[in-house]
Structures are given as structure tokens and as C-alpha cells.
C-alpha positions as CSV (number, residue, x, y, z in Angstrom):
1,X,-25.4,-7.3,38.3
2,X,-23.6,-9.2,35.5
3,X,-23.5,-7.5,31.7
4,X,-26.1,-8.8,29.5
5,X,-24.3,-11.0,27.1
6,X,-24.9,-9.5,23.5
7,X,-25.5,-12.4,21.6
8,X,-27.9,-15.4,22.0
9,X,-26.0,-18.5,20.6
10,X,-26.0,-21.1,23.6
11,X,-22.2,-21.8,22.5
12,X,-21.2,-18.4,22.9
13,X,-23.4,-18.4,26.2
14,X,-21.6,-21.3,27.4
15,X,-17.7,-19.6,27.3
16,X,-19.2,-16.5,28.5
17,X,-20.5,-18.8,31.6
18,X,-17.4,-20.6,31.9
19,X,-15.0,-17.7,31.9
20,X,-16.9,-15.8,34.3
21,X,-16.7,-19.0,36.5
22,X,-13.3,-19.8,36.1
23,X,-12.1,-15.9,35.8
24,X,-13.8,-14.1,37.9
25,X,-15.2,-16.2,40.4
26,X,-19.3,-16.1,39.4
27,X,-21.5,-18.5,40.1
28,X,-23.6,-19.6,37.2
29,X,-26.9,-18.7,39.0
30,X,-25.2,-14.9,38.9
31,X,-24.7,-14.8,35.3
32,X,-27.4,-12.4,34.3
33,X,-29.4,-14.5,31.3
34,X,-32.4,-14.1,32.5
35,X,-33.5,-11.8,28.8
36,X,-32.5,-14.9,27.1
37,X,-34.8,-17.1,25.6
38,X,-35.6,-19.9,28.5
39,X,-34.9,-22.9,25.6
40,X,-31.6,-21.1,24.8
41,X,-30.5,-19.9,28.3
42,X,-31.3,-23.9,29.5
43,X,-29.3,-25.3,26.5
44,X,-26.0,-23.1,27.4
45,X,-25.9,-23.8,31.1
46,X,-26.0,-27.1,30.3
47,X,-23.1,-27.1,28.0
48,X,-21.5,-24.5,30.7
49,X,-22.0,-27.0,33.4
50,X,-20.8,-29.7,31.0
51,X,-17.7,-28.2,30.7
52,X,-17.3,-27.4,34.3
53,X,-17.7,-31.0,35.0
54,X,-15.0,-32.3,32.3
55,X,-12.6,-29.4,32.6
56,X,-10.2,-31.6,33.2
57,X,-10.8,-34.2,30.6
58,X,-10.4,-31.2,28.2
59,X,-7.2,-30.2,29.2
60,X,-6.2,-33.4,28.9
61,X,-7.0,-34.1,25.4
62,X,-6.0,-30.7,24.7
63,X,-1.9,-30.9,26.1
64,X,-0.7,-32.3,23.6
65,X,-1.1,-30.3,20.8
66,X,-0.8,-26.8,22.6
67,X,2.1,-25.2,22.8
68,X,1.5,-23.0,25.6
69,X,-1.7,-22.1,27.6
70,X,-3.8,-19.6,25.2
71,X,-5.5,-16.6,27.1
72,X,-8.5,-17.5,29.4
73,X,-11.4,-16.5,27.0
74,X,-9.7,-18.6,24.0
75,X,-8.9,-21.2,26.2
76,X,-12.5,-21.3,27.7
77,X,-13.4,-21.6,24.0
78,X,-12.0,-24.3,23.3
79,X,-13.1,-26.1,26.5
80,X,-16.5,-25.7,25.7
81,X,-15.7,-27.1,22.1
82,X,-14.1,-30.0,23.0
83,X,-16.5,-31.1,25.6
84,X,-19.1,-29.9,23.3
85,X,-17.6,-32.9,20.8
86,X,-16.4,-35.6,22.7
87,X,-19.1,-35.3,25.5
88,X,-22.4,-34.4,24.1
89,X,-21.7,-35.7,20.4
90,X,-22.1,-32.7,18.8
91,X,-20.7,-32.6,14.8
92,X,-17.2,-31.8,14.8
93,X,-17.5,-30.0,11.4
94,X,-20.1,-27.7,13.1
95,X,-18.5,-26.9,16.6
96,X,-14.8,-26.2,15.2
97,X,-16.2,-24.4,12.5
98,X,-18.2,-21.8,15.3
99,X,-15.5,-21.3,17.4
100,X,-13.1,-20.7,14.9
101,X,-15.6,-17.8,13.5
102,X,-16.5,-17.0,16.9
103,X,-12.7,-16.2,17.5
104,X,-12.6,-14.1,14.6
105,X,-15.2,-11.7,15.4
106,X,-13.9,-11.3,19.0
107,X,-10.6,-10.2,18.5
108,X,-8.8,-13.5,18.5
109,X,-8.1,-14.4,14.9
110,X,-4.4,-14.5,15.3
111,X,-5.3,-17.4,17.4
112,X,-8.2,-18.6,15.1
113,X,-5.9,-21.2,12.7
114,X,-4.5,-22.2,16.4
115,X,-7.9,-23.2,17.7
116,X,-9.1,-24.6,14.3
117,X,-6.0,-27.5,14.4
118,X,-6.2,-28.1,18.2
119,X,-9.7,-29.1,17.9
120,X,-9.7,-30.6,14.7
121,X,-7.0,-33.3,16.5
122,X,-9.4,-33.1,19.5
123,X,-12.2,-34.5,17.8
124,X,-10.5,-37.8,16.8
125,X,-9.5,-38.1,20.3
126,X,-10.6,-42.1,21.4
127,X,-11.1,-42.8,24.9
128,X,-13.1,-40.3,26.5
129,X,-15.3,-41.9,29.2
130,X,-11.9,-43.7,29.9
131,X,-10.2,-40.5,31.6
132,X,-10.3,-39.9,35.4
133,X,-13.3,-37.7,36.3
134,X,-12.8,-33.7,37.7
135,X,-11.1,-34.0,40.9
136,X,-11.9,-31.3,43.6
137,X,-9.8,-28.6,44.1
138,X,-6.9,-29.5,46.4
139,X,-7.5,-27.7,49.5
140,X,-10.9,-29.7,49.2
141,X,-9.7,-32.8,48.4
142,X,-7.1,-33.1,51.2
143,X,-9.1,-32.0,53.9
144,X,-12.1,-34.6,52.8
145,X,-9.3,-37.1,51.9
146,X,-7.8,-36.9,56.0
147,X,-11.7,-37.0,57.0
148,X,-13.4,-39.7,55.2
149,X,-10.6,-41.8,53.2
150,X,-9.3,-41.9,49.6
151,X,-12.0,-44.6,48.3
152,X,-14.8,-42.0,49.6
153,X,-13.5,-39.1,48.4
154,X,-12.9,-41.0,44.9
155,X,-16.8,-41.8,45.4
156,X,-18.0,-38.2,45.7
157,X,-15.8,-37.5,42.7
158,X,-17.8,-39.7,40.6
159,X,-20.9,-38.8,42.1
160,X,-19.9,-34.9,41.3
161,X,-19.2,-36.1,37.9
162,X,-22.6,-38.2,36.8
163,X,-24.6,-35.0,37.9
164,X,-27.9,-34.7,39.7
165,X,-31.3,-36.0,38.1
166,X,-34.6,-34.4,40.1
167,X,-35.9,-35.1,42.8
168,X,-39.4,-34.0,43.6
169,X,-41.5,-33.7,47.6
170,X,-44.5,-34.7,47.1
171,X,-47.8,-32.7,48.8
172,X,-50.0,-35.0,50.8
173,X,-52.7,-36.1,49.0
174,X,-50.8,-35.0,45.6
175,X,-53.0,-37.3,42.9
176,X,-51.4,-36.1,39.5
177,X,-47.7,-36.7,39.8
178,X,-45.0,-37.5,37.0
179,X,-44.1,-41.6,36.6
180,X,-40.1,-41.7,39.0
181,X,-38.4,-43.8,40.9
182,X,-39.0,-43.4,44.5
183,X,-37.0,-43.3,47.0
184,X,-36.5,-44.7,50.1
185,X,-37.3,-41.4,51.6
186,X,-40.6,-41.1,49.7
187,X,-39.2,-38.8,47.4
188,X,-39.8,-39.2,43.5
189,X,-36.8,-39.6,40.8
190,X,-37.1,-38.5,37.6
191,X,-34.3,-38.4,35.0
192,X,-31.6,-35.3,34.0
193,X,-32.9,-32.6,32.1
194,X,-36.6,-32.7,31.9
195,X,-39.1,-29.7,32.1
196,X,-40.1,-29.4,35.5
197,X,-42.7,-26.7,34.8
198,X,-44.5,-29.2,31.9
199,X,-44.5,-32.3,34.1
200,X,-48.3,-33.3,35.1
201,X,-49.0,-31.7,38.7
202,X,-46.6,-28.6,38.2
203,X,-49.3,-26.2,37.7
204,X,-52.1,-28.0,40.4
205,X,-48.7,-27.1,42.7
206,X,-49.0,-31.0,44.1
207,X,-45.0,-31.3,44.3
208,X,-42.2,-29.3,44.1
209,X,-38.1,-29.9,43.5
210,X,-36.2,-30.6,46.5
211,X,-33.1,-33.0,46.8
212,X,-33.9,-36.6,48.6
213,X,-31.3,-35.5,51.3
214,X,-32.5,-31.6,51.5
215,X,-36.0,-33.1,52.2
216,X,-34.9,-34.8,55.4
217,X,-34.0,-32.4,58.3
218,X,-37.7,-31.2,57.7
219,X,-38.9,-34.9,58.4
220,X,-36.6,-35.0,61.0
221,X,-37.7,-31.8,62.9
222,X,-41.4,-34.0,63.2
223,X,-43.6,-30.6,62.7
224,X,-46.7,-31.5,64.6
225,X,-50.5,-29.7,63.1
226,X,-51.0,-26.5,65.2
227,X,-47.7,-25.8,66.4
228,X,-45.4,-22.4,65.5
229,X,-42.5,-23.7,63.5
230,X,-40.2,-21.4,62.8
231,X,-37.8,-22.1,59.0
232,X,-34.6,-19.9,59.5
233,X,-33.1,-19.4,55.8
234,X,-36.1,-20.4,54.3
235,X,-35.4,-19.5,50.5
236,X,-36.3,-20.9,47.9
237,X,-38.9,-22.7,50.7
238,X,-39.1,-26.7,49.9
239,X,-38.5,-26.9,53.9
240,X,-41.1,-24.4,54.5
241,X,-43.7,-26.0,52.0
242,X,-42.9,-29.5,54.0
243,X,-43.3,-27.4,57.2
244,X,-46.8,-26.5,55.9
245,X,-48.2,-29.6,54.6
246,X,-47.8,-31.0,58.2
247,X,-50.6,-28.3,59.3
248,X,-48.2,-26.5,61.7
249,X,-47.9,-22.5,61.7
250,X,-44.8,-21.9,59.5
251,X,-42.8,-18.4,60.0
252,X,-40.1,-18.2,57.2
253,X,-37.5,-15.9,57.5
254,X,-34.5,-15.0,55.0
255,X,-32.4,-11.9,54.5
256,X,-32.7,-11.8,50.3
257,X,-36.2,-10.1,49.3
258,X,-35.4,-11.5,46.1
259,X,-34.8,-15.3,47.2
260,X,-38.2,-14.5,49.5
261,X,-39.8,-13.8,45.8
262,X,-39.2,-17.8,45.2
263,X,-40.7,-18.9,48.8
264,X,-43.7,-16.7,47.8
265,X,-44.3,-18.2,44.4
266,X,-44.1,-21.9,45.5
267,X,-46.2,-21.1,48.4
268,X,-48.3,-20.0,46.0
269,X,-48.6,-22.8,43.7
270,X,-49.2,-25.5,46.3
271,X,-51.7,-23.4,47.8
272,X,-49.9,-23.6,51.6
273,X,-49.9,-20.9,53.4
274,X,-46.7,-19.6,56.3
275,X,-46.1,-15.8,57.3
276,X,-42.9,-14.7,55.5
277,X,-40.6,-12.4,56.8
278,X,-37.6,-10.7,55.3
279,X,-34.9,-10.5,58.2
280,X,-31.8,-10.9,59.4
281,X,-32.0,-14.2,61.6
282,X,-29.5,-12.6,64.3
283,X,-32.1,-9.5,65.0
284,X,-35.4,-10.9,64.3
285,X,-37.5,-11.0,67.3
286,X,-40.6,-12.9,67.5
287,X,-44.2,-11.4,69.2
288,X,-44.0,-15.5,71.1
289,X,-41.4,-18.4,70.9
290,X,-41.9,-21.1,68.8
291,X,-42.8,-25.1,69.2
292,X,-39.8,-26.1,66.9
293,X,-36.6,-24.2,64.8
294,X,-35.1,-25.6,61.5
295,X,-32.3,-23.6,61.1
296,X,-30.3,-24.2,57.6
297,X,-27.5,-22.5,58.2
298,X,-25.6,-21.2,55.3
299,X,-22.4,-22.9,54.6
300,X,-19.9,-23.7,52.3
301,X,-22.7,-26.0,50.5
302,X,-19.8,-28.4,49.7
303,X,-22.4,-31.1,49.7
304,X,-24.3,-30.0,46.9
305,X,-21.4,-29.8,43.8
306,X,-23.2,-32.6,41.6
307,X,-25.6,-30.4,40.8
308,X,-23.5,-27.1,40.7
309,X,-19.9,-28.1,39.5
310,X,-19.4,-24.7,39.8
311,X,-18.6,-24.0,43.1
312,X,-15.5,-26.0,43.8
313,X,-13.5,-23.5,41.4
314,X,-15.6,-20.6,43.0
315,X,-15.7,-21.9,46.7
316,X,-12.3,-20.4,48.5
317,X,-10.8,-22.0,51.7
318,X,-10.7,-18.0,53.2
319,X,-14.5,-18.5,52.8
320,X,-15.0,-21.0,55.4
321,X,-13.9,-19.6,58.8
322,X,-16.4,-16.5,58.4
323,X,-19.0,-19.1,57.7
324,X,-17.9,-21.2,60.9
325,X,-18.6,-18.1,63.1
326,X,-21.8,-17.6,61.6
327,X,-23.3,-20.7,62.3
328,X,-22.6,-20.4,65.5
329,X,-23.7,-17.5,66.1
330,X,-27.0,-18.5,64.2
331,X,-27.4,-21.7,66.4
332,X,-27.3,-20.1,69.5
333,X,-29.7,-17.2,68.5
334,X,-32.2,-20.0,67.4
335,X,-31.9,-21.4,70.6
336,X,-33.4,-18.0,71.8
337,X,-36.0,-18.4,70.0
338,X,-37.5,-21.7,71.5
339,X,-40.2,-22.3,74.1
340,X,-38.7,-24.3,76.9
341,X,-38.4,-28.2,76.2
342,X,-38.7,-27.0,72.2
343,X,-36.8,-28.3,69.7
344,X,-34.6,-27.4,66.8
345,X,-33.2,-29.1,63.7
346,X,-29.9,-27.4,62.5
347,X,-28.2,-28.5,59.3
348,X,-25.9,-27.7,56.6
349,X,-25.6,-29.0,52.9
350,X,-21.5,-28.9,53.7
351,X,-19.2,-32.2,53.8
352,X,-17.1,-30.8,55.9
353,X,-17.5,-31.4,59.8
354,X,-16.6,-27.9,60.9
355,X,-19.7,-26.8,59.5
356,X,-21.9,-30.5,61.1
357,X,-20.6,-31.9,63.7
358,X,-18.3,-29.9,65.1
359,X,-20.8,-27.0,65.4
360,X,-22.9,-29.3,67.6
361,X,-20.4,-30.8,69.9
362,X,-19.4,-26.9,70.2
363,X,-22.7,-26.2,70.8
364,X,-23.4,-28.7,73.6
365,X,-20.3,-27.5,75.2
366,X,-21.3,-24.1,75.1
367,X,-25.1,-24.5,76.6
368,X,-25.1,-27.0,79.4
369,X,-28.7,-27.8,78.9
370,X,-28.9,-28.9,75.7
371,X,-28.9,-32.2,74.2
372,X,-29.1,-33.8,71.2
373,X,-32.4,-36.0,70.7
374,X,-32.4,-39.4,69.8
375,X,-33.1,-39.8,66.1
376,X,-35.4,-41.8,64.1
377,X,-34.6,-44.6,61.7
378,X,-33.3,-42.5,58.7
379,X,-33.9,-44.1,55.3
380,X,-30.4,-43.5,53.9
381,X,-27.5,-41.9,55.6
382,X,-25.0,-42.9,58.9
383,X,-24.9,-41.9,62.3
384,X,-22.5,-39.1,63.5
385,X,-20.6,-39.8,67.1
386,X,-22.2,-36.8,68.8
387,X,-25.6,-37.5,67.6
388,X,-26.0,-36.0,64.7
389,X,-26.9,-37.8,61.0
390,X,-24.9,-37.3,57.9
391,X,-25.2,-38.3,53.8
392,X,-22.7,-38.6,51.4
393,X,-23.2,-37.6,47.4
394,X,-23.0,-41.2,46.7
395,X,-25.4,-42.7,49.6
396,X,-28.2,-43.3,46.8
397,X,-27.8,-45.1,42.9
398,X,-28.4,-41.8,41.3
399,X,-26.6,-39.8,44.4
400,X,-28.2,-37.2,46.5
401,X,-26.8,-34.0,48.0
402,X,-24.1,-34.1,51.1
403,X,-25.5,-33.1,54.0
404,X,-25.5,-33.1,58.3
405,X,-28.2,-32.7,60.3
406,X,-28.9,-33.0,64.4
407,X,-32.3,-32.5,66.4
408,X,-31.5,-30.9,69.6
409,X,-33.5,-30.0,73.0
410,X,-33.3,-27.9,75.3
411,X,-35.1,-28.7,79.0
């Protein structure tokens, strides 16, 4: 568990995030603010994930006028300031003055009259929106660059960089939803930064937040009223809740109790109903098989950096062999699990193939019997050569996560 932060101003809150991201390796969703006000905790992650989005640009601006690299916390500092100025058009006056008192009181004042020219020169700085957006890290970058192209990996780059608005499911039947865009998928748009929990329909539970692209592999998997669906990493539950609506008999099973608390609390609010069970996938053992399986196998979740730009200076390439392994041994325990001439949905929110395709054409190498159903006219997305279905973060004006998905049978 992360320190509690001893102060409550969102700037100070913002380097504190940063650092711990770009220092330590911590996600933001680890970063232990949950005693801080909700308005105040909200305004610093956004700056934070600012920040993370136009670390770059900051450095950039920044070069010039530094003589060498400051230590990390100053330098995280000034990050936030800059971005703080020349992103989200806060004062200058205001923002150089904080950090240069924030300085002070930490420890840093020999670095204070530093920080206060750097960013005074910063904020003049012209040009902004004309510097190239955060490129992934390069062990990322090349390997996406060999798979999909230069021009596509560009693409994903800006996508990362514009961000992710929200995307709502709706419940059948939902009559009190918020005005959005829909989607070709049926799923509704709304804009960057609202309040999901005061938008009309939140407390009647008829919608809930899931990503256009994370609501299709539960389409895909088709759940039929009466039949026993099983959701394997079911937390925070938007699969299971689609699962649900359908009228099938959802099982959702995770590992984390305390992800589980989420499934519970949005089961909850749309008034479905599904048996959950905390479990390790690779023990549980059901009383009876089930009709269907939608495994979401955990992954590298590559495919989801617009909206946590985060990961790519947390996510390590030593972390994706382990997860490789995993999934394999995950997909082939689901298939255990499934009454003869049943199906099962696996998918990954990952870009990379190793963790999409590549796990299925193992997979149908491995288990003679299986094969991979024919799929349904997707409403945004691409066929994958061994039957599979893949999106891109930049398949839909607004973007939508990256993610691969394949229905397969076994007779």
C-alpha cells in the first residue's frame, strides 16, 4: 500500500503521481488517494495523466535552458508545471510561483531560483500543439513498428495522445440515459471529463462505463437466455453485466476480492444478478460445465494506453513472456470447462499478437478439435488470418481501446 500523501493540493498530488510513475514503476490506480477529497484527487490525476501524456513535449521545451538533468522529484516538478502552463492554460504567475514555494518547503531551495527561471522561459514558449506527440517506449515502438507499419504505429501515437472520452453499455430497455454520440457498436459517447456518477441513469443503474471495443467480445460470445455462461476475469464486470442482460446464468470469477468488490457494486446498481466467485481460474472447478466461456485473459493491456498513459513507462518487456505462458495455460483450462460443442470467446486488450493471434493459432495446434467459429459482421475492426478479429486505438473518430478477440468450438 502506497503512503498517504500529506498534503491535499492537486499540484503537489500530480508530481507525487508522476514520480511514483516514472520512479518507481506505480501505476496511478496504486497511488493510495483514495482519503483525498474525490474533486481534488480527480483534478490531480488529471494533471498527472496530463503530464504523462506530454512528457515529452516538456522536456523539449525544457532543454534548452537546463544545464543538466535536475533530480527526479525536481524534475517531475517542473513537468507538471510546464504542462500545467502550456497544456491546460493555467496562469503562469500562479504555477511558477507554487512550485517554486513547493521546492522550498521540500528540501530543494538550492534548486528553487533554478526552477523559477526555467519555467518562467517555459511559459513564453510558442508552438506547443506543434511538437510531436509522446512516442512509446522503444522496445514498444519497434516491435509494433515491424508488426503493423510506421503510419499505424504513428496513428496509435496520436490516438494515445488525444486521450479516451466515455463510453457507456447501455441495459436493455435503459429509458433515462445521458445525450452521446453512438456508436456503431451501439455504444454511447460522451465527452472527456464528465461526472459519470451525476449523469441521468447512473443511480436507476441503466448503463454502465465500458470501452466501445471492451464491449464487443461479450457480443461476440452471443450469450443465449437460460444458458450457464461462465466470465473468467470478470472484474470490474461490464462483460459480466452484458452477460446478464442477455438472461443467461452468469458465473464470474476473479482472483482480487477487492476488484470482485467492483463486480458486486455494478451488479448491484443495474439490478442483474450472476454468482460471483473469488478463484483462481487455473483451480476453479465447476459443480457442471458451462454453455459458453469468455475468458479475458490478462495481458500486457498495450491496447488500452489512451486512457492510462501510464503504463508504457510502467509496462517492461521482461513482463510479457510470463504473461504469454499464462494465457495459455488459461485458454486451455477454459476449454475444460466447456460442455461438448460449447463455445468460448478469448481476448486480450494487448496490441501485440503474441498475446491474440498467436495464442490461438498455438491453441489450434495444440487441441486438434478445436476450431475457430466463423464471426459475425463486426461494426468496426479487421479480420485476423487465423480467424480471429482485431481493433486498433484509432479504428473510431474519438478512438477506442486496442484489442483481439476469437470465438472458438470445440466438437
Amino acid at each position: 500500500m502506497p503512503p498517504k500523501p500529506a498534503h491535499d493540493d492537486p499540484r503537489l498530488l500530480a508530481t507525487d503521481l508522476v514520480l511514483a510513475v516514472i520512479a518507481e514503476g506505480q501505476m496511478l490506480t496504486e497511488s493510495g488517494l483514495a482519503h483525498i477529497d474525490p474533486a481534488v484527487r480527480a483534478r490531480a490525476q488529471r494533471l498527472a495523466s496530463a503530464t504523462l501524456r506530454n512528457l515529452g513535449r516538456a522536456d523539449t521545451v525544457m532543454k534548452p535552458y537546463l544545464r543538466k538533468e535536475p533530480p527526479v522529484a525536481v524534475m517531475a516538478a517542473l513537468r507538471v508545471a510546464v504542462v500545467e502552463m502550456l497544456d491546460q492554460g493555467a496562469a503562469p504567475h500562479g504555477v511558477v510561483n507554487a512550485t517554486v514555494t513547493a521546492l522550498n518547503a521540500s528540501g530543494a531551495a538550492k534548486l528553487a531560483g533554478m526552477a523559477n527561471a526555467v519555467l518562467r522561459r517555459a511559459s513564453e514558449y510558442q508552438g506547443w500543439t506543434d511538437l510531436p506527440v509522446q512516442r512509446l517506449p522503444g522496445w514498444l515502438r519497434r516491435r509494433l513498428r515491424g508488426i503493423y507499419g510506421e503510419d499505424v504505429v504513428a496513428a496509435m501515437e496520436a490516438a494515445h495522445h488525444a486521450g479516451a472520452p466515455i463510453d457507456l453499455t447501455l441495459k436493455p430497455g435503459a429509458s433515462e440515459v445521458p445525450e452521446g454520440e453512438t456508436l456503431p457498436n451501439g455504444s454511447l459517447r460522451l465527452p472527456q471529463g464528465v461526472q459519470v456518477s451525476a449523469l441521468p441513469g447512473f443511480d436507476a443503474g441503466h448503463w454502465w462505463v465500458q470501452d466501445a471495443a471492451a464491449a464487443m467480445p461479450a457480443t461476440l460470445l452471443d450469450a443465449q437466455a437460460g444458458e450457464r455462461i461462465l466470465d473468467l476475469c470478470a472484474a470490474p464486470g461490464g462483460k459480466t453485466m452484458q452477460l446478464a442482460a442477455s438472461g443467461a446464468e452468469v458465473t464470474a470469477l476473479d482472483l482480487s476480492e477487492g476488484r470482485l468488490r467492483r463486480v458486486h457494486q455494478n451488479l448491484a446498481r443495474t439490478g442483474l444478478t450472476a454468482e460471483v466467485i473469488c478463484a483462481d481460474a487455473l483451480e476453479y472447478q465447476p459443480d457442471t460445465l458451462f454453455d459458453a466461456v469468455l475468458l479475458d485473459a490478462p495481458c500486457s493491456a498495450t491496447g488500452t494506453i489512451r486512457r492510462h498513459p501510464d503504463l508504457p513507462f510502467v509496462r517492461k518487456p521482461a513482463d510479457i513472456e510470463p504473461l504469454l505462458t499464462l494465457q495459455a495455460q488459461m485458454l486451455d483450462r477454459a476449454l475444460t470447462l466447456l460442455k461438448l460443442g460449447g463455445r468460448l470467446v478469448y481476448c486480450t486488450c494487448s496490441l501485440l499478437p503474441d498475446e491474440g493471434e498467436a495464442q490461438i493459432t498455438a491453441a489450434l495446434e495444440r487441441h486438434p478439435d478445436l476450431k475457430t467459429a466463423d464471426l459475425p459482421a463486426l461494426p468496426f475492426g479487421r479480420a485476423t488470418p487465423e480467424g480471429g478479429w482485431r481493433t486498433l486505438p484509432m479504428d473510431l473518430p474519438g478512438g477506442n481501446d486496442g484489442f483481439y478477440m476469437a470465438q472458438l468450438r470445440r466438437d
